[in-house]
Each structure stands twice: as structure tokens, then as C-alpha cells.
RODREN-769188 format. One record per atom (N, C-alpha, C): chain; residue number from 1; atom name; x, y, z. Coordinates in nm, 4 decimals. Atoms other than C-alpha are relative to their C-alpha. Layout:
N
   c     k    a          u          v          w
   A   NUM   CA          X          Y          Z
...
// end
This chain:
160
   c     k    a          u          v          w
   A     1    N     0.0584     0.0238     0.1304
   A     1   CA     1.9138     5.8604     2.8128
   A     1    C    -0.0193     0.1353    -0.0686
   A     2    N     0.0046    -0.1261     0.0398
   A     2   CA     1.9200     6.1321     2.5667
   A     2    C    -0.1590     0.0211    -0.0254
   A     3    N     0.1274    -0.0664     0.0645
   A     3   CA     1.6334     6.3543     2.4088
   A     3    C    -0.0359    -0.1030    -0.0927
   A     4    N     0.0752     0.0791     0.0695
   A     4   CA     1.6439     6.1488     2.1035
   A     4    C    -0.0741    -0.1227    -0.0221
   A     5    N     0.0110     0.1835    -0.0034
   A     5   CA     1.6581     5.8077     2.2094
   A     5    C    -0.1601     0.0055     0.1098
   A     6    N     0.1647     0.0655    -0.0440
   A     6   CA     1.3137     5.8362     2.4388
   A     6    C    -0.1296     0.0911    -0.0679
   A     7    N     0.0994    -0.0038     0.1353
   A     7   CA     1.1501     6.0058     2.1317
   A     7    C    -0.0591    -0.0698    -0.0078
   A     8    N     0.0024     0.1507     0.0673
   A     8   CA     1.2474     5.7271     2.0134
   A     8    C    -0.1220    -0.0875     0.0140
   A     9    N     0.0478     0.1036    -0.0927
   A     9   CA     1.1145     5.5134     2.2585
   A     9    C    -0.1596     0.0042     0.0419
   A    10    N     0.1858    -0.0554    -0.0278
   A    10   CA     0.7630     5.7043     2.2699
   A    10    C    -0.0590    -0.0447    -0.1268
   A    11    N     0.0927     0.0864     0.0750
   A    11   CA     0.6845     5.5729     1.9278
   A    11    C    -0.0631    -0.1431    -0.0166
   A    12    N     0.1031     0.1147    -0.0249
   A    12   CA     0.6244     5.2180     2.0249
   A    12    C    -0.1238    -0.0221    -0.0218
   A    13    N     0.1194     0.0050    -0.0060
   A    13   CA     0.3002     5.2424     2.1199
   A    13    C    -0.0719     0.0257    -0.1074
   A    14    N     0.0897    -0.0269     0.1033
   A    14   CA     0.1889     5.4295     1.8225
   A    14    C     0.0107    -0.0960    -0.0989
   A    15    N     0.0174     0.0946     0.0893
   A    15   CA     0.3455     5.1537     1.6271
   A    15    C    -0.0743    -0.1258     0.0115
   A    16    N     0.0519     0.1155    -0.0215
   A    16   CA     0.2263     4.9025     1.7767
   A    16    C    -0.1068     0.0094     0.1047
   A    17    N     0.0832    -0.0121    -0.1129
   A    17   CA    -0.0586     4.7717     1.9881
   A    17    C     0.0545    -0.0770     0.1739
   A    18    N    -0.0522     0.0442    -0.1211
   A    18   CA    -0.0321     4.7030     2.3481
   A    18    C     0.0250    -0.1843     0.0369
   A    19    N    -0.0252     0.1485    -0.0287
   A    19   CA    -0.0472     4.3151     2.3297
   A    19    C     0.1076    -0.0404    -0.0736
   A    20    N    -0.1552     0.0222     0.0861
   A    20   CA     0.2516     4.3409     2.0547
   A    20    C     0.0727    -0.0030     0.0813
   A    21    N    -0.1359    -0.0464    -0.1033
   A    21   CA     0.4590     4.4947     2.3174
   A    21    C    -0.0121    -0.0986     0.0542
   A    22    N    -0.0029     0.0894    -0.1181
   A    22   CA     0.3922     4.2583     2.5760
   A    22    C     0.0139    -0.1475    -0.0886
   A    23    N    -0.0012     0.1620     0.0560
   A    23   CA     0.3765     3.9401     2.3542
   A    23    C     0.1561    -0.0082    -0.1150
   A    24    N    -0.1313    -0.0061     0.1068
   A    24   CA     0.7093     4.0437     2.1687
   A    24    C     0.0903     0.0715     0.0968
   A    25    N    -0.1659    -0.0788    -0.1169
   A    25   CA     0.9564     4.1380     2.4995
   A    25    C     0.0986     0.0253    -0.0734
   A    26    N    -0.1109     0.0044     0.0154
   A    26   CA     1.2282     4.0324     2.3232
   A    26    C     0.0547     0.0764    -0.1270
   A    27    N    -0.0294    -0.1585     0.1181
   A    27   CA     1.2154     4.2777     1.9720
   A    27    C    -0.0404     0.1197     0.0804
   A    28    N     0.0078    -0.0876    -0.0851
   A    28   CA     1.1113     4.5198     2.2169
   A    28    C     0.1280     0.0600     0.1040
   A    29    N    -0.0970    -0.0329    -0.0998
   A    29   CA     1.3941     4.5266     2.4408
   A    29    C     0.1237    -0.0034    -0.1314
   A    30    N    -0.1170    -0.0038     0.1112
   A    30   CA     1.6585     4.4660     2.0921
   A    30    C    -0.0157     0.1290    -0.0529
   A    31    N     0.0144    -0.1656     0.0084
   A    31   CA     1.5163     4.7770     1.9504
   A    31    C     0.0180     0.0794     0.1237
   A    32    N    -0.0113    -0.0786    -0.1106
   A    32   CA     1.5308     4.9544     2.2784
   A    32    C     0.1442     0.0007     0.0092
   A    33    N    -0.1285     0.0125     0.0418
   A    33   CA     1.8933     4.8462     2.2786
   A    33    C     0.0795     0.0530    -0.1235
   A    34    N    -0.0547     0.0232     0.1210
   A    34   CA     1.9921     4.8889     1.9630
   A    34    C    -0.0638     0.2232     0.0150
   A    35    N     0.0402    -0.1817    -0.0425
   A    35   CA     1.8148     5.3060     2.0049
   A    35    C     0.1090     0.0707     0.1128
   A    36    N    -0.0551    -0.0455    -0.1080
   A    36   CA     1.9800     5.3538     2.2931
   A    36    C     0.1709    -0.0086     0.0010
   A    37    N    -0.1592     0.0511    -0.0040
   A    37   CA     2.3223     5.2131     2.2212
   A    37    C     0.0776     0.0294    -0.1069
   A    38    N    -0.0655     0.0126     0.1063
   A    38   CA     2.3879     5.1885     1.8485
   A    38    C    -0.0196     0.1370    -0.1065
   A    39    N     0.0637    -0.1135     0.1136
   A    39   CA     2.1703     5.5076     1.6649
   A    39    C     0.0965     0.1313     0.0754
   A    40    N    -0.0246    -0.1277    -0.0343
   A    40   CA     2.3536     5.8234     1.6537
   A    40    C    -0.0788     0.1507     0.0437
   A    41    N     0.0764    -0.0901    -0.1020
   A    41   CA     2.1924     6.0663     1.9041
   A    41    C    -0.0555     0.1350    -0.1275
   A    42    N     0.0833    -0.0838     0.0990
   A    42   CA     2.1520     6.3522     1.6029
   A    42    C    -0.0449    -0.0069    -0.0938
   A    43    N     0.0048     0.0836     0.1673
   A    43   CA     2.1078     6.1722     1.3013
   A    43    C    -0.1993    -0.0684     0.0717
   A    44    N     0.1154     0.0734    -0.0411
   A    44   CA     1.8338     5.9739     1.5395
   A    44    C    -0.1376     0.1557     0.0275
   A    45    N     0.0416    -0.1860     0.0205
   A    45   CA     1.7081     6.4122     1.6098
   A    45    C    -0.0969     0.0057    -0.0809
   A    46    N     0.0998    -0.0415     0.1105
   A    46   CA     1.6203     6.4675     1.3106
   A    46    C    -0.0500    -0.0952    -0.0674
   A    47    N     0.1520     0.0887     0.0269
   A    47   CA     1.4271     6.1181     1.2363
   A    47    C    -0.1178     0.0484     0.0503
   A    48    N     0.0968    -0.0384    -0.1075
   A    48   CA     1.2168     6.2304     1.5173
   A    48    C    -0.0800     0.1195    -0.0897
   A    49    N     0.0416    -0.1127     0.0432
   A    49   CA     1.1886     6.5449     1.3903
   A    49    C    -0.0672     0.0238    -0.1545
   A    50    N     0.0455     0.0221     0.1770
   A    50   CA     1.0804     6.4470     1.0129
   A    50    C    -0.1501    -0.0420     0.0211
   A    51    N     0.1440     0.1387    -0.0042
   A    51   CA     0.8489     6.1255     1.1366
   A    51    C    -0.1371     0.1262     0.1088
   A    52    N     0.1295    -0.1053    -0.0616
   A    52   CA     0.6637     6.4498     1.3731
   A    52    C    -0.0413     0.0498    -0.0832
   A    53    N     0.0401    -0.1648     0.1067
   A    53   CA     0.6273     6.7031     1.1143
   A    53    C    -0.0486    -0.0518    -0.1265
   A    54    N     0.0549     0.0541     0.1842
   A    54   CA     0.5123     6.4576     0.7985
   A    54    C    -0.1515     0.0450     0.0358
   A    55    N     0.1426    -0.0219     0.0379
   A    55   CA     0.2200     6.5740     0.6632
   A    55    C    -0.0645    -0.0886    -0.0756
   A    56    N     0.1261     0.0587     0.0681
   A    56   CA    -0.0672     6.4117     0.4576
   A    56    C     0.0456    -0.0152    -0.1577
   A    57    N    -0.0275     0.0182     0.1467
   A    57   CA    -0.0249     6.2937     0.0908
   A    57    C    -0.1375     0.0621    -0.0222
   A    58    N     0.1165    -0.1038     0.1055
   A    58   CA    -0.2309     6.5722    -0.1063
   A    58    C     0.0415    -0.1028    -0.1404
   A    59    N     0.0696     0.0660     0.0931
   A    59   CA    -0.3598     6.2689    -0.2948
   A    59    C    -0.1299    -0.0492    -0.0275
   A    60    N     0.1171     0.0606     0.0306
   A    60   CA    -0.6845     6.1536    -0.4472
   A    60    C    -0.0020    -0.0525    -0.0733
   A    61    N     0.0646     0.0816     0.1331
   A    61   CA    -0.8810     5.8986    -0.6284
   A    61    C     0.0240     0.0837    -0.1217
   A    62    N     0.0194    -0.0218     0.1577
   A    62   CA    -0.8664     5.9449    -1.0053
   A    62    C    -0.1255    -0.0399     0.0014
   A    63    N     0.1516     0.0336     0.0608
   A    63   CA    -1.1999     5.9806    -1.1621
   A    63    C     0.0121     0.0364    -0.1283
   A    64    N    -0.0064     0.0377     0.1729
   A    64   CA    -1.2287     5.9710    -1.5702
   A    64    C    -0.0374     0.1656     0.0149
   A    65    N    -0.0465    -0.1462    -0.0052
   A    65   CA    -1.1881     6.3226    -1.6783
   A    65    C     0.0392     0.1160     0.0922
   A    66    N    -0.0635    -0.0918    -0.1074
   A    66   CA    -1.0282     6.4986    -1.3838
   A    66    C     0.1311     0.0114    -0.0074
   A    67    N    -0.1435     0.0561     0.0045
   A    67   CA    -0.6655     6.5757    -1.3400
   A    67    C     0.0190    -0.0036     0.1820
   A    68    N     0.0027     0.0072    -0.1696
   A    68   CA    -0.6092     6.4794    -0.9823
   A    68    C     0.1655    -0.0936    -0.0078
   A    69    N    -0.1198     0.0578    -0.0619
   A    69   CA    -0.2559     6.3593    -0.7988
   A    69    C    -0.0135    -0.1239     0.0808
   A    70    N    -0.0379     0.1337    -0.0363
   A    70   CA    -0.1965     5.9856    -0.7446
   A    70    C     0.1356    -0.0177    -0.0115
   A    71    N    -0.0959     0.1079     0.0533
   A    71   CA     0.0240     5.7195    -0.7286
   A    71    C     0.0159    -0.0236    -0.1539
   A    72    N    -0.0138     0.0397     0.1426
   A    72   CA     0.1380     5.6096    -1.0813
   A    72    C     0.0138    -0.1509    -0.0010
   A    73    N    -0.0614     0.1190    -0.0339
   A    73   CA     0.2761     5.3065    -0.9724
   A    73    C    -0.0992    -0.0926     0.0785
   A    74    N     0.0530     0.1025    -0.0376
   A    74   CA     0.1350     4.9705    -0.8664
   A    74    C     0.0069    -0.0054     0.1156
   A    75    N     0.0142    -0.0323    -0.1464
   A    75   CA     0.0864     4.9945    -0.4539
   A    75    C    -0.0276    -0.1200     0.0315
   A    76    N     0.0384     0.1041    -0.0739
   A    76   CA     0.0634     4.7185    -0.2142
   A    76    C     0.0097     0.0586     0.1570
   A    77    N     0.0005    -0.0810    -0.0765
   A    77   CA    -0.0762     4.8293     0.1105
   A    77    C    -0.0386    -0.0900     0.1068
   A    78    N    -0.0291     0.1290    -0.0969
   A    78   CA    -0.0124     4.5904     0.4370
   A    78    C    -0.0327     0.0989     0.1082
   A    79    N    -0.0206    -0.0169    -0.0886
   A    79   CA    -0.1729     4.6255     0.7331
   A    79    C    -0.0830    -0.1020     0.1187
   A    80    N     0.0482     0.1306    -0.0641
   A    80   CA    -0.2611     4.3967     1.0262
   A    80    C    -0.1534     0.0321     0.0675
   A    81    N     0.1073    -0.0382    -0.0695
   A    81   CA    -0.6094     4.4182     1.1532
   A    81    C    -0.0514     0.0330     0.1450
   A    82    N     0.0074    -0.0080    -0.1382
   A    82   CA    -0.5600     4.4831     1.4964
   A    82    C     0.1358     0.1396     0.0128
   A    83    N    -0.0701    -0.1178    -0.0049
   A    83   CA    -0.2915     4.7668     1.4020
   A    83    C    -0.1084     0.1398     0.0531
   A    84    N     0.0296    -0.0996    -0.0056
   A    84   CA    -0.3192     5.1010     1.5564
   A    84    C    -0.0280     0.0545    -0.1132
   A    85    N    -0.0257    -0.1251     0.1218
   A    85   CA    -0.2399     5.2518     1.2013
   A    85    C    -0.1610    -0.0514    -0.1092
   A    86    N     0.1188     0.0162     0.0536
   A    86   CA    -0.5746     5.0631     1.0330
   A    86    C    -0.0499     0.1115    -0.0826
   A    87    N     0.0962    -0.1420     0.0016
   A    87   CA    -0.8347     5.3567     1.0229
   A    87    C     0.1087     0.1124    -0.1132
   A    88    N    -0.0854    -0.0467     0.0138
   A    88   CA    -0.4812     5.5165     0.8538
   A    88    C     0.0096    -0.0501    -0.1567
   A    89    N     0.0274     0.0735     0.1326
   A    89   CA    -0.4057     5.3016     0.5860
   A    89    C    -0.1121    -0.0313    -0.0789
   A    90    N     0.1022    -0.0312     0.0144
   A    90   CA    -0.7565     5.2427     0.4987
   A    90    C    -0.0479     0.0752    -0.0818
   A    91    N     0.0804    -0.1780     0.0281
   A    91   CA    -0.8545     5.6343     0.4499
   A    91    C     0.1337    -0.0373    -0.1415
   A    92    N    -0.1149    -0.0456     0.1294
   A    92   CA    -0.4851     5.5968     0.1844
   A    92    C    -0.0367    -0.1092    -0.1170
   A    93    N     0.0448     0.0896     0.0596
   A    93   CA    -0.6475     5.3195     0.0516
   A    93    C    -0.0856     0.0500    -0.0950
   A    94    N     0.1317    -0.0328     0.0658
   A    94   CA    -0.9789     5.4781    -0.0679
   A    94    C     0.0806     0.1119    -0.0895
   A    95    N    -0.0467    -0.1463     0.0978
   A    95   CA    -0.7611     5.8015    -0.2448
   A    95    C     0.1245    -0.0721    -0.1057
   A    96    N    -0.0698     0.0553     0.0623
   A    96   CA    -0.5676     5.5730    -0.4180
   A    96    C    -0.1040    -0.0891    -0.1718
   A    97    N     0.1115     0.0313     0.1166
   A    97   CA    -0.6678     5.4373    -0.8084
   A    97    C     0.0090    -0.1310     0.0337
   A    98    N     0.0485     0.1418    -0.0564
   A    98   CA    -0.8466     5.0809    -0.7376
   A    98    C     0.0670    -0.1050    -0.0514
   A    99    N    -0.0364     0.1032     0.1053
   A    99   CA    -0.6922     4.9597    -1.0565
   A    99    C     0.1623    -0.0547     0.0068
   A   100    N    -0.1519     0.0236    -0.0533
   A   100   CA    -0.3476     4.9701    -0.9169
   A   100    C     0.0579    -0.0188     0.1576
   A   101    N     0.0255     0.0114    -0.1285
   A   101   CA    -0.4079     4.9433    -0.5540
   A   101    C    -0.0381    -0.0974     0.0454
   A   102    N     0.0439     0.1267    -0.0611
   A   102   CA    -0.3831     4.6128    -0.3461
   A   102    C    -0.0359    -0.0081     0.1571
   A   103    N     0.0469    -0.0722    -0.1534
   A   103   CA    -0.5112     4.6751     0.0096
   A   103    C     0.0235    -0.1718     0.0810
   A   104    N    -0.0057     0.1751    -0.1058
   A   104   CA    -0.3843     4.3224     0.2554
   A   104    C    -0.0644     0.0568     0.1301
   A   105    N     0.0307     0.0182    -0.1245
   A   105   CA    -0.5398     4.3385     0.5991
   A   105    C     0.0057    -0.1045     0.0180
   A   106    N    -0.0474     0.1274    -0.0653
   A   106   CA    -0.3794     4.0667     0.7861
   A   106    C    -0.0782    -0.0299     0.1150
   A   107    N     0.0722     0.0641    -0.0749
   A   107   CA    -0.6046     3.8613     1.0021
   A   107    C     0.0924    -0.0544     0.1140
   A   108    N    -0.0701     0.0575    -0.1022
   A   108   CA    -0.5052     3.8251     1.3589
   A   108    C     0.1485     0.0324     0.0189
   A   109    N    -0.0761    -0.0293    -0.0104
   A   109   CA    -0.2384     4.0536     1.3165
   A   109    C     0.0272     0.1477     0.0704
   A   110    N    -0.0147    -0.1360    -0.0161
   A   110   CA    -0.1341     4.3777     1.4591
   A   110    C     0.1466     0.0806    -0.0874
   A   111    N    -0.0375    -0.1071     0.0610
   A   111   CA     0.0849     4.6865     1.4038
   A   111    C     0.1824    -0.0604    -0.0641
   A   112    N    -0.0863     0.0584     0.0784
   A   112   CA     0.3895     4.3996     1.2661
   A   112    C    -0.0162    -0.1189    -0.0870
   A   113    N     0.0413     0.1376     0.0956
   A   113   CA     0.2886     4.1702     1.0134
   A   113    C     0.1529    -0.0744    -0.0392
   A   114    N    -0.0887     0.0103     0.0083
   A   114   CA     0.6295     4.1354     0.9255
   A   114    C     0.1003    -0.0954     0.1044
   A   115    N    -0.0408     0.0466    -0.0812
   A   115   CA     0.7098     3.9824     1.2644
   A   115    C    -0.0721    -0.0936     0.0562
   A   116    N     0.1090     0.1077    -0.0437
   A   116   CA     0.3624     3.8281     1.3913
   A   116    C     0.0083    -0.0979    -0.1194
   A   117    N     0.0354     0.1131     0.0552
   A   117   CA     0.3234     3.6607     1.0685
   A   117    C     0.1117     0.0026    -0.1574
   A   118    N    -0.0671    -0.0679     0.1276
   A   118   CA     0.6371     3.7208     0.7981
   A   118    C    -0.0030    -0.1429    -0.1086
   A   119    N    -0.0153     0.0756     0.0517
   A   119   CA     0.5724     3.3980     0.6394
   A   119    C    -0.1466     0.0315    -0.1301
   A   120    N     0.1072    -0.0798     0.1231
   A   120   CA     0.2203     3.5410     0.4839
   A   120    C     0.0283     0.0928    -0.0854
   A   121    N     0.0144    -0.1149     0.0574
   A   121   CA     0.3583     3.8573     0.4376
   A   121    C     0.0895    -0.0160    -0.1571
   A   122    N    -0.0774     0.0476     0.1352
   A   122   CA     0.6070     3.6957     0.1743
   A   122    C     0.0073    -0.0056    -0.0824
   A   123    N     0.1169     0.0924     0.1160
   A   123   CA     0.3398     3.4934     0.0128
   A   123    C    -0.0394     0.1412    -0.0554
   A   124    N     0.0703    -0.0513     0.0217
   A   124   CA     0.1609     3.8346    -0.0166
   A   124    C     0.1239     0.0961    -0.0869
   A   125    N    -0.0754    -0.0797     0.0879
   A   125   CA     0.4594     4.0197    -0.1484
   A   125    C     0.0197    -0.0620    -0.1474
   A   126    N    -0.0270     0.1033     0.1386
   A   126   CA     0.5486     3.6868    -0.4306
   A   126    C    -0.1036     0.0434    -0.0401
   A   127    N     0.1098    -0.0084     0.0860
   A   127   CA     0.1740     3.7441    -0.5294
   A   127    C    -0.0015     0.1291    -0.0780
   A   128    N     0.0665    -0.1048     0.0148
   A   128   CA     0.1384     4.0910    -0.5335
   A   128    C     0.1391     0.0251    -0.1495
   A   129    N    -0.0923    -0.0122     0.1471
   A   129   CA     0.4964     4.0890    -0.8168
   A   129    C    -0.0515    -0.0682    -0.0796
   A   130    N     0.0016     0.0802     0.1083
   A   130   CA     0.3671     3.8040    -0.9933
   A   130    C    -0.1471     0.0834    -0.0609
   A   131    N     0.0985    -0.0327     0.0250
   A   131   CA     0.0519     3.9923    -1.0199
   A   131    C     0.0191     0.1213    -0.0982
   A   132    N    -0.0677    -0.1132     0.0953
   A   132   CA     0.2955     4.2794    -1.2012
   A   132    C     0.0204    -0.0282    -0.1084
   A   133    N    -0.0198    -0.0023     0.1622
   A   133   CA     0.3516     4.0591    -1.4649
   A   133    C     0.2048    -0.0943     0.0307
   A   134    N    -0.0949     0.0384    -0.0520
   A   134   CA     0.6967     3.9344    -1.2723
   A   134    C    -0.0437    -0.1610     0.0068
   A   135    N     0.0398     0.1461    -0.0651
   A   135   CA     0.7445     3.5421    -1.2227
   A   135    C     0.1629    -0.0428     0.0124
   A   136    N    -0.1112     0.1007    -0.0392
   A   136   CA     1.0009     3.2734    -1.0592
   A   136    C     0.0449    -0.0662    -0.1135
   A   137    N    -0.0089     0.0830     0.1023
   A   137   CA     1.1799     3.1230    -1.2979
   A   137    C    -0.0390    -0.0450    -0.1197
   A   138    N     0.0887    -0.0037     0.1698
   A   138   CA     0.9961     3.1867    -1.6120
   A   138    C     0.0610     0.0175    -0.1055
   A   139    N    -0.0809     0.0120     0.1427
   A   139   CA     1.2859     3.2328    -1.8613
   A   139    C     0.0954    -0.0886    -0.0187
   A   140    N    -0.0621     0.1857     0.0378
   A   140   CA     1.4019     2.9066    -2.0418
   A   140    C     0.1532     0.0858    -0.0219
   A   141    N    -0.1993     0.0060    -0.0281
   A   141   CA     1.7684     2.8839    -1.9436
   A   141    C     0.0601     0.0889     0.0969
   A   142    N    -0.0014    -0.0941    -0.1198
   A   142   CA     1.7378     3.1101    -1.6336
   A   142    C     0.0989    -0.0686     0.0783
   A   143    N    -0.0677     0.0638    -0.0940
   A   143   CA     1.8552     2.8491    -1.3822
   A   143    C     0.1407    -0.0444    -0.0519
   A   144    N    -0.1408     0.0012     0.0397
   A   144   CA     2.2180     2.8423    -1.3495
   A   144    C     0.0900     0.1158     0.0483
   A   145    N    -0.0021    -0.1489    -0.0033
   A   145   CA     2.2254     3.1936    -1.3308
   A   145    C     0.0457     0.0691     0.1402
   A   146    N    -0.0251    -0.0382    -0.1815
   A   146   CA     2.3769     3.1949    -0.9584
   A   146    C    -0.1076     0.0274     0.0477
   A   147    N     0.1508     0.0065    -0.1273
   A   147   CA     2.1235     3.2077    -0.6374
   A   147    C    -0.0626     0.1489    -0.0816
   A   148    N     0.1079    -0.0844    -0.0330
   A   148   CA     1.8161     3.3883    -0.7321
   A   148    C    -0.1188     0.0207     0.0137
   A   149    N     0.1263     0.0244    -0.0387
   A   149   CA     1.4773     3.4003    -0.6810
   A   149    C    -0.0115    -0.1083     0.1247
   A   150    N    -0.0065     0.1550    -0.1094
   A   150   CA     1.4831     3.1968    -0.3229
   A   150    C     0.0774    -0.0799    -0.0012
   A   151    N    -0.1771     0.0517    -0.0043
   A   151   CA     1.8309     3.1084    -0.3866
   A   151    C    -0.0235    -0.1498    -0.0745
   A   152    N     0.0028     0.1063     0.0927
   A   152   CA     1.7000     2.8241    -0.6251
   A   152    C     0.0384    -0.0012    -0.1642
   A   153    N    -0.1058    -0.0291     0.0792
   A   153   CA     1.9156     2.9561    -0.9153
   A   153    C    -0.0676     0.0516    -0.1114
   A   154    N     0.0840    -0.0613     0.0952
   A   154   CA     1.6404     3.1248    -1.0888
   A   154    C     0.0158     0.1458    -0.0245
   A   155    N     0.0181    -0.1665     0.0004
   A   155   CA     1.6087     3.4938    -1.2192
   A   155    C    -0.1442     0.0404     0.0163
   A   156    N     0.1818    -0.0789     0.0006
   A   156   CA     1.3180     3.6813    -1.1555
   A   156    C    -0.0543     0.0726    -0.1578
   A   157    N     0.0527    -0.0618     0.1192
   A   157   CA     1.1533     3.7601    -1.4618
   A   157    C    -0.1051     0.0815    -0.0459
   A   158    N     0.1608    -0.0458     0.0162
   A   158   CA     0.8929     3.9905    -1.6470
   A   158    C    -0.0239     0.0003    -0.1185
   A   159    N     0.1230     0.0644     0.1403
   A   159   CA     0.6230     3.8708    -1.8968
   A   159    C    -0.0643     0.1599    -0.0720
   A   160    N     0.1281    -0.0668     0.0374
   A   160   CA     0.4128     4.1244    -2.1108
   A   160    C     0.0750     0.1414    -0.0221
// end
């Protein structure tokens, strides 16, 4: 096994918690496969070597006359409540502006919401666009328009 591939293989844990691993063998052992077999050994290097060395977003809250460095953009920030990364997301939560910042903590989920529960996380993504001002099928004479929006022949649209 090379250098990169049990990098690799050492971030597990941090991604996830220990009952993920064990209650998800089988994405566990596909990724492990799929690292070991399919990722190019230097290309996979210098992931390693990026995902070590990231530093901290030198960001903060906005407060009414300050000039401080945010987000600009509308944020949606997913994480499962039993994730390692919590305490993580959280802290990026609070330096973020409130008014554009959607914070999910998934109940009864850990460090894959995406996998424990991707049927919420969906719901929580449809909300969090329609909440942009985006909607299903909202422009008269949309449908028709070949598969879109959920392959029910809608366009995705935006209001406002």
C-alpha cells in the first residue's frame, strides 16, 4: 500500500464516528477500494497534502459599521449531530452573517448525513433554494422543457 493511499485511509476516523464505520462496512470497504485501486498515487499526494495544511477561514461576523470578511453568499451548513466535525461547523457557524446563514444539525446522524439519512438531506437542500427565492416548476409553460427539476419536466426557476 502506498504512502498516499493509507493517508488516505487515516482520515476515516476523523470523518466519521466510530459507529459509522462499523454500521456502514460496506461504503467503508468501496472507498477503501476505490483509494487503493482507482486514485492516482500522486494526484491522491497532494490531496493529502492540501486537506493537512488548510488553514482557518480569517472570517467573522459582520456587525453594522465594521468592515470585516464574510461570506457574501447565502450558506447552508449540514452537519449530523453525532459528527466528529460538530464543535467545527458550529464555531463557522457563529462567524458567519445570521441573515444569510442556515445552520442543519441532523438528528441521529453522524459525520454522513448524506448516507445515514440522504433523503432529509434533499428535503433540506429543496428548502434551503426555495428559500433563495428558487422554486419547482413555477414558470407558466415550464413543463415540457425536457427532464428537470426531479425529472418531472419542470425548470427550476427564480422569483424576485
Amino acid at each position: 500500500m502506498s504512502r498516499p493511499a493509507r493517508s488516505a485511509l487515516s482520515l476515516f476516523p476523523s470523518l466519521q464516528t466510530q459507529e459509522e464505520m462499523h454500521s456502514n462496512v460496506e461504503v467503508v470497504h468501496t472507498y477503501r477500494q476505490h483509494i487503493l485501486n482507482d486514485m492516482n498515487p500522486g494526484n491522491l499526494h497532494l490531496f493529502i497534502n492540501a486537506y493537512n495544511s488548510r488553514r482557518d477561514l480569517e472570517i467573522e461576523r459582520p456587525m453594522p459599521g465594521t468592515q470585516t470578511i464574510t461570506l457574501q453568499c447565502p450558506a447552508l451548513l449540514v452537519v449530523g449531530d453525532n459528527s466528529p466535525a460538530v464543535d467545527a461547523v458550529v464555531e463557522c457557524n457563529s462567524k458567519l452573517d445570521p441573515t444569510k446563514t442556515t445552520l442543519l444539525k441532523m438528528a441521529d446522524c453522524g459525520g454522513l448525513p448524506q448516507i445515514s439519512q440522504p433523503a432529509k438531506l434533499a428535503e433540506a437542500f429543496k428548502y434551503f433554494v426555495q428559500g433563495m427565492g428558487y422554486s419547482e416548476c413555477g414558470v407558466p409553460g415550464a413543463e415540457g422543457q425536457g427532464q428537470g427539476w426531479e425529472g418531472r419536466g419542470c425548470a427550476l426557476a427564480r422569483f424576485g
